[in-house]
N, C-alpha and C positions, 0 to 999 in steps of 0.2 A: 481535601481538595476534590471536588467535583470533577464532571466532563465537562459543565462549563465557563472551566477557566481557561478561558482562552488569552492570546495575545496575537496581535499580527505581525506576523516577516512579509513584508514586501505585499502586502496585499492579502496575504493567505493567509486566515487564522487558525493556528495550530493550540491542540489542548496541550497544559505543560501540567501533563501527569508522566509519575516515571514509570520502568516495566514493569513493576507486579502492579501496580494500579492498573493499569492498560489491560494485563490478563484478566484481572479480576472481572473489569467491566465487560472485559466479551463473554466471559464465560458465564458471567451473571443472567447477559442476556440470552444464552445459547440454552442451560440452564429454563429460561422463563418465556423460550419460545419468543422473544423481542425481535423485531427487526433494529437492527443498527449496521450503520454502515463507517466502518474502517479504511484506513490510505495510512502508509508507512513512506513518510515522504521525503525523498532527497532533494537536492540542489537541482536536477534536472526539472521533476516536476513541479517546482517553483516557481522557476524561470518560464515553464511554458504558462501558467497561471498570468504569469506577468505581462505576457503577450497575449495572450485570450483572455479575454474576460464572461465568456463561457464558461472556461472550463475556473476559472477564479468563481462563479457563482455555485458551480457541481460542490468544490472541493468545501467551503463556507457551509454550504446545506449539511455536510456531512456530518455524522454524531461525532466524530472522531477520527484528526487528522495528526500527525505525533511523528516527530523526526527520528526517519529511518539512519538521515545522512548525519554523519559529526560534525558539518560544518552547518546545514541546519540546527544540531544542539548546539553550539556555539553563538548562532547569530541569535537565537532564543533567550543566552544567557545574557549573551553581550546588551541586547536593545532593553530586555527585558527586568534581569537581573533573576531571570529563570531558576536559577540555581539547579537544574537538573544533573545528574550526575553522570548518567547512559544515555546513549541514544536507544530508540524503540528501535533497533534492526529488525527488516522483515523476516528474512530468516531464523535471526533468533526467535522472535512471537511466534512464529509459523512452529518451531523446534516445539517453543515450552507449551502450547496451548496444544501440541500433537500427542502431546506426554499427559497433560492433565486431560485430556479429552478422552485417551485410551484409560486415565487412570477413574474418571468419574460415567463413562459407559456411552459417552456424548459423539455421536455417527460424525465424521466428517465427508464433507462433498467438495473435488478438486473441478476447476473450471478454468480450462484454458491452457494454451502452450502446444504441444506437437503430441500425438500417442504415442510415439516413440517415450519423449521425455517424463511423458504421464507412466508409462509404463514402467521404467525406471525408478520414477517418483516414490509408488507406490509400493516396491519392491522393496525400497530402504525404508520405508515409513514405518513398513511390516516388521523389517527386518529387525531396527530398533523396538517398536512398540506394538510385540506379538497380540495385545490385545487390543490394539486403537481397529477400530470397524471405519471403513473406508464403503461408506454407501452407495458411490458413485463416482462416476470422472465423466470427460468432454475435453476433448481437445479443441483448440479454437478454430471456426469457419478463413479466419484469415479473410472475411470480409464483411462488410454490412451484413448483418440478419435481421432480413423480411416479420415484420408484426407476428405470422404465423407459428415461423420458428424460435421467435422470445419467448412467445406464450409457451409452447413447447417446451424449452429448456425451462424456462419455471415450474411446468408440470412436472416434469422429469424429478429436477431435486425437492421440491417440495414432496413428493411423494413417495420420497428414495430413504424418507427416513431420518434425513441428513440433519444436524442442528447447528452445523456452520460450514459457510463456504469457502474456503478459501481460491482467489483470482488471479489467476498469471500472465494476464495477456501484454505486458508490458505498460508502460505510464505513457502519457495520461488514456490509454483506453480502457484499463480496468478500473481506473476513479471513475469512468464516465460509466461503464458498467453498471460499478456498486451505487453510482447514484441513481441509473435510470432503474435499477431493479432492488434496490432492497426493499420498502418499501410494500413488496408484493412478495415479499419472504419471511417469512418469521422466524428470521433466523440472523445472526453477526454474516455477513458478506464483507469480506478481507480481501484487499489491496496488497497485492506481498512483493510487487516486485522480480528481483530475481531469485527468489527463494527456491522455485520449481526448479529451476536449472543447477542451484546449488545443493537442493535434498538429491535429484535424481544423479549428480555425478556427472552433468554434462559440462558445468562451470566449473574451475578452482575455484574454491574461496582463497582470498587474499589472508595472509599471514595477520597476525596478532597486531602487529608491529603499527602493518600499515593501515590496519582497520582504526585503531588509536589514535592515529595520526591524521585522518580523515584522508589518506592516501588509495583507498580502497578505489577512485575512480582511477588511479594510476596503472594498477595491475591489471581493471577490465578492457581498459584503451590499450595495455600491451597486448590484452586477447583479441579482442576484435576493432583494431586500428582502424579500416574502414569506416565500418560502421559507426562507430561511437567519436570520431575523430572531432568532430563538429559539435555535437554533446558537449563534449570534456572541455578542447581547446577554445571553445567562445563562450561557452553557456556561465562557466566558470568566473573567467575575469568580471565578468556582465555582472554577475553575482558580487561578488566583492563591494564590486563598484557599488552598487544600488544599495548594498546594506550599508556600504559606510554614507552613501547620503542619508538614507534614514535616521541614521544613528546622529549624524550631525544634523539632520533635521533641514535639509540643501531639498529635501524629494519626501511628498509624502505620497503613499500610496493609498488611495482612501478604500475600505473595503466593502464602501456604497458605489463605487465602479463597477462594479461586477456587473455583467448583464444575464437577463434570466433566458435560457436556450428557449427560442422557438420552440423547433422542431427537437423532435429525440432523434438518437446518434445512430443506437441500436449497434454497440460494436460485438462484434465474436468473435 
């Protein structure tokens, strides 16, 4: 199986390679000095795909898009007959390419989320994997970054030695990210999600149980009920719904809707 063998959910075509194909292919290109660009994608970033058709053409361009969420691996298997066994969890890729990365001598460079949580971050990364070389961090601007300061952060990691990035700034603005910059990195730029939050120890991670059971959006809406309430409680059913049209063939999503971004986003 290739990178691409794709299929489409709802507009978005995701490659239906399982996790150690997934690492291999970053590592190959981290390893070869390649630009490739990664997104570990749940039910959230789907649904905003389904509403943008911007961000549906970022996510399509990308070398490789691979379901973080379990009900993503599900509607893969279901439409597709995917057969995949795991979901691609960000944090777990984020875990085992941090492990193979300290274990083959390959820099990583972290981009995005609070110093605080960077700081954190890096402290367990260490702590686990006393030899992984951490070339660099950036915590995110928390707004648009100006032409000047994109080029800047690309000078920064490009020259930091780094042979892969990993991106925290939440979805969809580190897909829009890794799409506006990898490109100009010769290096794997990773989409992770909540992974920052969950190496650094500001998140729980959810139980075995609930991870299994694709319940993992259950436990983050018991943490941050505000914020994520709208997420969970609509994005969800919306979800359902759309897949079982597809699946009955009621809704097709075609994934020549997409439209190509104007202008760049430049998020940070």
């Amino acid at each position: 199986m290739s990178m691409s063998d794709r299929s489409s959910l709802l507009g978005v075509e995701l490659n239906t390679l399982d996790f150690p194909q997934v690492v291999d292919n970053v590592l190959a290109a981290a390893q070869e000095g390649r630009p490739l660009g990664v997104s570990a994608l749940a039910v959230h970033g789907v649904m905003e795909a389904v509403r943008d058709r911007e961000l549906q053409y970022r996510l399509n361009d990308l070398e490789l898009v691979v379901p973080d969420g379990q009900p993503v691996r599900w509607g893969l298997n279901w439409l597709h007959s995917a057969r995949l066994q795991q979901r691609v969890y960000g944090p777990a890729l984020m875990a085992v390419l941090c492990e193979r990365a300290a274990d083959e001598q390959l820099p990583i460079y972290l981009f995005g989320s609070t110093e605080e949580t960077l700081e954190g971050l890096r402290a367990n990364l260490l702590g686990r994997h006393p030899t992984l070389q951490i070339a660099g961090s950036q915590p995110s601007r928390f707004r648009p970054a100006e032409e000047d300061e994109r080029q800047h952060d690309l000078e920064t990691i490009r020259s930091s030695g780094a042979r892969m990035v990993f991106v925290g700034l939440g979805c969809p603005r580190q897909e829009v990210w890794v799409y506006e910059n990898r490109r100009e990195l010769s290096m794997p730029a990773l989409a992770v999600g909540a992974a920052f939050d969950y190496h650094a120890g500001t998140l729980v991670r959810p139980p075995e149980w609930m991870q299994d059971r694709g319940l993992e959006w259950l436990h983050r809406l018991g943490q941050e009920p505000r914020r994520l309430w709208r997420r969970y409680l609509l994005l969800n059913p919306a979800y359902l719904t759309l897949l079982t049209m597809q699946k009955l063939r009621l809704r097709t999503i075609d994934t020549r809707r997409a439209s190509e971004p104007v202008e760049r986003v430049r998020p940070s």
